[in-house]
TIRO-578444 format. One record per residue: residue in three letters; x, y, z of N, C-alpha, C in turn; residue number from 1. Coordinates in steps of 0.1 Angstrom, whole numbers. Each point is the difference from the previous one (the first is absolute). Layout:
N
SITE|ALA|X|Y|Z|X|Y|Z|X|Y|Z|NUM
...
# end
This chain:
97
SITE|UNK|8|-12|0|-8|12|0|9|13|0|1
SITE|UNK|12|-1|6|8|13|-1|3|1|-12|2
SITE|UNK|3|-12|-10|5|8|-11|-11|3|-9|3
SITE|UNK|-11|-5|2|-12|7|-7|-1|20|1|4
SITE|UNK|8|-1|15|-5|16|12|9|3|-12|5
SITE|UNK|11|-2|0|20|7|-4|-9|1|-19|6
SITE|UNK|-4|-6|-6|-8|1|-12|-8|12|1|7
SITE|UNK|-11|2|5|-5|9|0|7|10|6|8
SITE|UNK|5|0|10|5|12|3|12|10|-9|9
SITE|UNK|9|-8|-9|4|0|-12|-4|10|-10|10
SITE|UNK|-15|-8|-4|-10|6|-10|-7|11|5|11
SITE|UNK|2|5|13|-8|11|3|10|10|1|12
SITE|UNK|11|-1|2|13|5|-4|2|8|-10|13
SITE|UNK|0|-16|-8|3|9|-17|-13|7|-3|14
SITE|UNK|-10|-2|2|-10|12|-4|-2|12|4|15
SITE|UNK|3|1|16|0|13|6|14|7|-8|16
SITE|UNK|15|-10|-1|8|6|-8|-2|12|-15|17
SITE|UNK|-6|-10|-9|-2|6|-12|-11|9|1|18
SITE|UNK|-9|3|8|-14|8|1|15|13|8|19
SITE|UNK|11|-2|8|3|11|5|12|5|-12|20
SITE|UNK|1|-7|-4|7|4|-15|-7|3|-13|21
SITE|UNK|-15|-1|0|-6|6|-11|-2|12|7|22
SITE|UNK|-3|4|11|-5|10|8|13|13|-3|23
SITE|UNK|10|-8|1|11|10|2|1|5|-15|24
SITE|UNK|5|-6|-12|-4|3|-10|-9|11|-9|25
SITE|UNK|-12|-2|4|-15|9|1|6|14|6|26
SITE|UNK|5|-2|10|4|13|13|10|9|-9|27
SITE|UNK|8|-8|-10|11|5|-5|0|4|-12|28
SITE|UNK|-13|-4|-10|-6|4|-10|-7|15|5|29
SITE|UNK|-8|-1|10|-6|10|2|8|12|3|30
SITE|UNK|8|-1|11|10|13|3|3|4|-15|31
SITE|UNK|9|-8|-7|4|1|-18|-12|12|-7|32
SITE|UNK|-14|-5|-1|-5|6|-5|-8|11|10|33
SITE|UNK|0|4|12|-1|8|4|9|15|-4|34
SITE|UNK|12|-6|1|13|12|-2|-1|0|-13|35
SITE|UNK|-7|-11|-11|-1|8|-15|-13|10|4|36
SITE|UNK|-13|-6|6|-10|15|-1|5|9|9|37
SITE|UNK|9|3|11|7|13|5|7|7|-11|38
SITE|UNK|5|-6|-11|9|6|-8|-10|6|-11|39
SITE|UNK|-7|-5|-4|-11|0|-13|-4|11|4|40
SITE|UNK|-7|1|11|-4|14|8|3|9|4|41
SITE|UNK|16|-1|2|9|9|2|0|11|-12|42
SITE|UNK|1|-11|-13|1|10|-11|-11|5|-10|43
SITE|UNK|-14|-5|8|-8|4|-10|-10|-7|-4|44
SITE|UNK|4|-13|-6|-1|-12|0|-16|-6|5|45
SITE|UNK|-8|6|4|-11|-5|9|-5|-18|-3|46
SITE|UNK|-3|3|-15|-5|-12|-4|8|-11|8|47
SITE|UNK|10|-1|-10|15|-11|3|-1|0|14|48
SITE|UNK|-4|9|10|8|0|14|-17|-8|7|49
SITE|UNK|-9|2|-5|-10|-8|5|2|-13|-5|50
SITE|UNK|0|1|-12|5|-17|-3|6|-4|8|51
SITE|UNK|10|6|4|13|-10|8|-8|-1|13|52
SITE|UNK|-7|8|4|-4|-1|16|-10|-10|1|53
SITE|UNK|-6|0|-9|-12|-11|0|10|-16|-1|54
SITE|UNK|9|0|-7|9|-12|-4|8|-5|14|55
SITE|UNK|2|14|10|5|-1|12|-14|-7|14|56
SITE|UNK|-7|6|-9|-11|-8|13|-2|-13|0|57
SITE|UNK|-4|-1|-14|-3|-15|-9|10|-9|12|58
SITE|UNK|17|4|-2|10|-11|2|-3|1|17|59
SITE|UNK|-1|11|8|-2|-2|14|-14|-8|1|60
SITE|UNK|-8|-2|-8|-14|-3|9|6|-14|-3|61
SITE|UNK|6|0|-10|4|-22|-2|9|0|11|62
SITE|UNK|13|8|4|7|-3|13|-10|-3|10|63
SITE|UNK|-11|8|4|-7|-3|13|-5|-11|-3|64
SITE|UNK|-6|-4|-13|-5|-17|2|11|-9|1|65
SITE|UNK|9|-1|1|11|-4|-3|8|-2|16|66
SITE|UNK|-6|10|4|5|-2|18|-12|-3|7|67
SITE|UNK|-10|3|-4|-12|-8|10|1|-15|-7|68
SITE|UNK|-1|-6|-11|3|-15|-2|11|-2|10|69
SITE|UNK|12|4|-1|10|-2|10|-4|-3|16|70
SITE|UNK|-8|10|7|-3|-1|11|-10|-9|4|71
SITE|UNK|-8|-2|-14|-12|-8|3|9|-14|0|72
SITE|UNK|8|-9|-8|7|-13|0|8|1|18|73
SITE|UNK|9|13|2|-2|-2|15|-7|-5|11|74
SITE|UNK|-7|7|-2|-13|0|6|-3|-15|6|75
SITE|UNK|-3|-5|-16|-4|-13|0|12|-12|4|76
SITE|UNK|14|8|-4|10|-9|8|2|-3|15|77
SITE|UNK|-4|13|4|-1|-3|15|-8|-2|7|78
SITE|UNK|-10|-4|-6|-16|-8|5|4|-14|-1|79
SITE|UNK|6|-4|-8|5|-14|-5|16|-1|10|80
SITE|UNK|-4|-13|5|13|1|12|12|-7|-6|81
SITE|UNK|6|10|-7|9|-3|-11|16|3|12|82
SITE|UNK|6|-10|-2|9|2|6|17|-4|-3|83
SITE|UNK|-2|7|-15|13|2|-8|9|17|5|84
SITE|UNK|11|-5|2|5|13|7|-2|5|14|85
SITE|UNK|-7|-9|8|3|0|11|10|0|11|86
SITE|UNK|-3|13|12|13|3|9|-1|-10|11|87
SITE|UNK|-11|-6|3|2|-12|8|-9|15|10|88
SITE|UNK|4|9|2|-8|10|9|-16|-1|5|89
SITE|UNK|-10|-7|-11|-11|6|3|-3|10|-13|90
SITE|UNK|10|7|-2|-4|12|-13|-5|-5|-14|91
SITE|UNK|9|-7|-4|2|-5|-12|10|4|-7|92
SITE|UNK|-3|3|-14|15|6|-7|0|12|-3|93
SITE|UNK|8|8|-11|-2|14|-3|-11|3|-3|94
SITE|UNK|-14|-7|-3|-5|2|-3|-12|4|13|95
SITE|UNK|4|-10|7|-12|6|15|11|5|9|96
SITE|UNK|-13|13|2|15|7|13|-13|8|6|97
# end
């Protein structure tokens, strides 16, 4: 049964991993196109500089889905008495604190 736990716990890993790596991503597209509609606007630009701000929301609102899926697989990790990465403490791992 532990290595069924060490499996799942694994798999809830790698998902919360790649959801906090699409998240970061998103975060890093958006800054990008944020400082293009600061500049668009800067010079004039309105159209372009809305484009880009709207392109900057777009990529934040997918970050925030992107970190609530994250927190929600948490969530569900530590409902589930998964006990990969455990301190022997009572806490669990980096993940419960």
């Amino acid at each position: 049964m532990t290595d069924v736990k060490k499996v799942l716990g694994n798999t809830y890993i790698e998902h919360i991993t790649e959801h906090y790596r699409k998240a970061s991503e998103e975060l890093l597209h958006a800054y990008q196109r944020n400082k293009e509609a600061m500049h668009h606007h800067e010079v004039g630009a309105f159209k372009a500089a809305l484009h880009h701000a709207r392109l900057s929301k777009h990529h934040s609102f997918n970050a925030h889905e992107h970190l609530n899926e994250a927190l929600e697989i948490s969530e569900k990790m530590h409902g589930v008495d998964v006990s990969l990465g455990s301190r022997g403490d009572g806490r669990g791992g980096p993940f419960f604190q």
